[in-house]
C-alpha positions in Angstrom: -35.8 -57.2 -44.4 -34.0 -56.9 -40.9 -32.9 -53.2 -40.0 -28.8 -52.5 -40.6 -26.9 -50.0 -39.9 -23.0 -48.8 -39.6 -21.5 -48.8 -36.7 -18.4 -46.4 -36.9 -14.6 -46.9 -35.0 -15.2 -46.8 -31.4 -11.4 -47.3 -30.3 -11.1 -43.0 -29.5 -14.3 -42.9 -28.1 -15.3 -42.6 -24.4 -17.8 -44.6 -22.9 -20.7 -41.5 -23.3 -19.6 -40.7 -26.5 -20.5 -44.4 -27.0 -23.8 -44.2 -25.3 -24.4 -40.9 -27.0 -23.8 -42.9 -30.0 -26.2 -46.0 -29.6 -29.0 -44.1 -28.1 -28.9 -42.1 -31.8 -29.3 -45.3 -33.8 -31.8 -46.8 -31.7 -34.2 -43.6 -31.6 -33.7 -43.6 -36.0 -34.1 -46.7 -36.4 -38.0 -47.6 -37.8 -40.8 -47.9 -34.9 -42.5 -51.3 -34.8 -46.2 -52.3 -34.5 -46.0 -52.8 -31.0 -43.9 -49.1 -30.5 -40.4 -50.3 -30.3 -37.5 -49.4 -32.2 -36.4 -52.3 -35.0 -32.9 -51.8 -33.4 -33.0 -52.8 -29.4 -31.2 -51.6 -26.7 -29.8 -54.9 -26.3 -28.2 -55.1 -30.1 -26.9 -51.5 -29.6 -25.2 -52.1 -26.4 -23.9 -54.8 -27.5 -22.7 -53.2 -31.2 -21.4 -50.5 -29.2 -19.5 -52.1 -26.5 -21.2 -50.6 -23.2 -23.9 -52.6 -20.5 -27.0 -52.9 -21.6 -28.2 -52.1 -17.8 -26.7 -48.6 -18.6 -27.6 -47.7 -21.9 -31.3 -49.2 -20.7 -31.5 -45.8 -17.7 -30.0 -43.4 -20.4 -33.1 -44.3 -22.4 -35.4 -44.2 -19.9 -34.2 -40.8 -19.2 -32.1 -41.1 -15.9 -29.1 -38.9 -15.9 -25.5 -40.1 -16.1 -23.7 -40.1 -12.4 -21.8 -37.1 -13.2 -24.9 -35.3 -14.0 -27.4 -36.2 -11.4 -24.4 -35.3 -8.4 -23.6 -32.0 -10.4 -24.9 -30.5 -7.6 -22.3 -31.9 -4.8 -19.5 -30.9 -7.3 -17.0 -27.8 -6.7 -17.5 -27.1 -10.3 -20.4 -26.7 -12.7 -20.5 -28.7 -16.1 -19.9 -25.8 -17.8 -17.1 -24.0 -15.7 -15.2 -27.0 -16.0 -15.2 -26.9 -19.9 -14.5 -23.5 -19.7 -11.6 -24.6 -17.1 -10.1 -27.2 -19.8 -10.4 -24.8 -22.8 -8.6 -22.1 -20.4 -5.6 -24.8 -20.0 -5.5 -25.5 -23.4 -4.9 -22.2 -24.6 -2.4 -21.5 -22.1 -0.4 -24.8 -23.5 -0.2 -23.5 -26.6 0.9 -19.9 -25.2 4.1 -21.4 -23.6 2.6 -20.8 -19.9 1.3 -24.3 -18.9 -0.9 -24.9 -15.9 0.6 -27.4 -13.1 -1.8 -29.5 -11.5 -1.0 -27.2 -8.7 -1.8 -24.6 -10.4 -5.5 -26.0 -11.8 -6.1 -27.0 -8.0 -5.7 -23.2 -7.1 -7.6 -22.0 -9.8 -10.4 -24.4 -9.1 -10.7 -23.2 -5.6 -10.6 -19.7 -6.7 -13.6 -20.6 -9.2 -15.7 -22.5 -6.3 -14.6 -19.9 -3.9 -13.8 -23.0 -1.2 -10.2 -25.3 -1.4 -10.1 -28.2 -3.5 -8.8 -31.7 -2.0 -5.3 -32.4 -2.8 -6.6 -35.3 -5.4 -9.0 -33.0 -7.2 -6.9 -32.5 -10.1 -6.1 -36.0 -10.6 -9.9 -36.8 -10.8 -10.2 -34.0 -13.1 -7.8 -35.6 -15.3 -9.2 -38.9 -15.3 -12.9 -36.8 -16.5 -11.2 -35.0 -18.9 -9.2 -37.4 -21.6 -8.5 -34.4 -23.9 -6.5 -33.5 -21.4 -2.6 -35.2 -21.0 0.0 -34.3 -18.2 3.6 -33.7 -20.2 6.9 -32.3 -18.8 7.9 -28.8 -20.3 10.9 -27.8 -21.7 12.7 -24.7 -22.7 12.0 -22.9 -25.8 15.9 -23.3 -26.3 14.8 -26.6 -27.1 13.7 -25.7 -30.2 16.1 -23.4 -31.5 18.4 -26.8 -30.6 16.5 -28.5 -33.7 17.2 -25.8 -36.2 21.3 -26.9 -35.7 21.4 -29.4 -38.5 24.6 -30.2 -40.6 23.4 -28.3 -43.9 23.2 -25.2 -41.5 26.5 -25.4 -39.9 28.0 -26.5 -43.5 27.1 -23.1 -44.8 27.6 -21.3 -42.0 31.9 -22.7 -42.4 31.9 -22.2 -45.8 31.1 -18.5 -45.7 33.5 -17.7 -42.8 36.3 -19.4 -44.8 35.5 -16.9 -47.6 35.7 -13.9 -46.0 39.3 -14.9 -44.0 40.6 -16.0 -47.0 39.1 -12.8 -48.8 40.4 -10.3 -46.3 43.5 -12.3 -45.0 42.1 -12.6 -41.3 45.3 -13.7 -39.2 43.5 -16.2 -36.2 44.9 -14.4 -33.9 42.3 -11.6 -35.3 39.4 -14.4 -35.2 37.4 -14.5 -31.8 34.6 -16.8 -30.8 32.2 -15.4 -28.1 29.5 -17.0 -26.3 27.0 -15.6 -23.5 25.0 -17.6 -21.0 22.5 -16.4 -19.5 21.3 -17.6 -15.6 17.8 -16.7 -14.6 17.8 -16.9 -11.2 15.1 -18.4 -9.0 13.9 -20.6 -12.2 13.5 -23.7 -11.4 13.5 -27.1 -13.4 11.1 -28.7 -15.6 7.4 -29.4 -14.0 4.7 -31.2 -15.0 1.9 -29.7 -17.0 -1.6 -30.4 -17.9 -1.9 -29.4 -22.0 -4.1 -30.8 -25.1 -4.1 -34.1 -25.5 -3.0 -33.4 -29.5 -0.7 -30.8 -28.0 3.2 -32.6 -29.2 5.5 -30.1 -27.0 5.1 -27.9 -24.2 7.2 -25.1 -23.7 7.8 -22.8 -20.9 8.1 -18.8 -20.7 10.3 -17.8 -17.8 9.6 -14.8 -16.4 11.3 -11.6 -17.2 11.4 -10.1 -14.2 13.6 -12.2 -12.8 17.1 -11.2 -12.2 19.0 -12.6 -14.8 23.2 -12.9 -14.7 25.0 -13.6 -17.9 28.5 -15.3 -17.7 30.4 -14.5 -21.8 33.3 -16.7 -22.6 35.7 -15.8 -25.5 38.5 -17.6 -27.3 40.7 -16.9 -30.1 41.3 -19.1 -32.9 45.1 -19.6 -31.8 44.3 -21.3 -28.3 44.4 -18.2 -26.5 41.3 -17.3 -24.1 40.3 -14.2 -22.2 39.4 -14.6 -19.0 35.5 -15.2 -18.6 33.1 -12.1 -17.7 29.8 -11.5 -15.4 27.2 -9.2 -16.1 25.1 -8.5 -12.8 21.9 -6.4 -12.8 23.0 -2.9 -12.5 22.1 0.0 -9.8 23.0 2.7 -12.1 24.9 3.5 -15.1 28.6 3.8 -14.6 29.7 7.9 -16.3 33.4 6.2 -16.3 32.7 4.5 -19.2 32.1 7.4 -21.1 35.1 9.6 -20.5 37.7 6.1 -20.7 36.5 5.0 -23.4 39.9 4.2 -25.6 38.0 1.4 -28.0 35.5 4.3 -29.0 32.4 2.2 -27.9 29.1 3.6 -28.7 25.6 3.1 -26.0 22.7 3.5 -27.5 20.0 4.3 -24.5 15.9 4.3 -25.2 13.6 5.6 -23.2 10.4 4.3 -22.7 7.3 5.8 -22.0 5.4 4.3 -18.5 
């Protein structure tokens, strides 16, 4: 009875998961008289769709190309793997590396500079890894608007001005924006290949200006405001104070 086995999808496989793959079923498959394997290297390449010239060297124990110029490489094998898990991490943390970025990091691992088409070729080694454009993480609260959310929202506002008698020209709508600058647009970054979104943190430290509009329900509007970053606290506002504001101030601990 002729040897069978399953050969399982290979359409998300690479080609050394392939070999990886066909090497395994020839090595179980039953030795005959004369010391080969039932299943040959020529059926297995063939079943799992890579040359038989190549699968033939992997058997005969000569090292992928990759492996036998490991040497000549700015990373090891296994820095690199720690390099892709590194970017994946910092995908799903909202602060996604550039291919900039991995260059500069991958010079600071080999302690020489990377060509300018290193991370490209790392790309191409690594298909786990994707290149996607980020977005804000405003993006997001975007998706939560839906029209059951702004239904209810309307219908409680109507029941408290109808409740309390609200004139409009007592009803206000205020809205702030806030402009970080020095932050650029969106940039390409390198995340998990099953990774959907990529969102971006921007950094906190920047100087941020906030412009507030407000408008009253009767078609009035006030003129609009700017915040700038402050050098100190102004004491006026304390002592002419006629709407009987109230600051609360923390102090925090360095």
């Amino acid at each position: 009875m002729p040897y069978s086995y399953t050969v399982p999808d290979l359409s998300n496989l690479n080609d050394e998961q392939r070999i990886s793959l066909a090497l395994e079923a020839v090595k179980e498959s039953p030795l005959l008289l004369d010391g080969r394997h039932e299943l040959s290297l020529r059926q297995a390449a063939k079943d799992f769709q890579i040359p038989r010239l190549t699968l033939t060297a992997r058997y005969n124990g000569v090292p992928a190309r990759k492996d036998a110029y490991e040497h000549q490489q700015k990373l090891t094998r296994a820095e690199e793997r720690i390099l892709v898990d590194w970017i994946k991490v910092q995908g799903r943390r909202c602060v996604p590396i550039s291919p900039t970025t991995l260059g500069e990091h991958a010079a600071a691992i080999a302690g020489s500079p990377v060509g300018r088409s290193w991370p490209q070729r790392f790309m191409d080694q690594h298909p786990d890894l994707k290149t996607r454009y980020t977005q804000s993480l405003k993006t997001c609260r975007a998706n939560n608007v839906n029209p059951t959310t702004v239904n209810n929202f309307f219908d409680v506002l109507e029941e408290i001005i109808w409740e309390y008698k609200i004139d409009e020209s007592d009803v206000y709508n205020m809205d702030e924006k806030g402009v970080q600058l020095g932050v650029g647009k969106r940039v390409a970054a390198i995340i998990d290949q099953d990774q959907k979104e990529v969102y971006s943190l921007e950094d906190g430290n920047r100087e941020l200006v906030t412009v507030i509009e407000t408008v009253c329900a009767d078609g009035t509007a006030l003129p609009p405001s700017f915040i700038f970053k402050a050098a100190r606290i102004n004491l006026e506002w304390g002592r002419d104070n006629p709407c009987h504001a109230r600051c609360k101030s923390v102090m925090l601990e360095k």
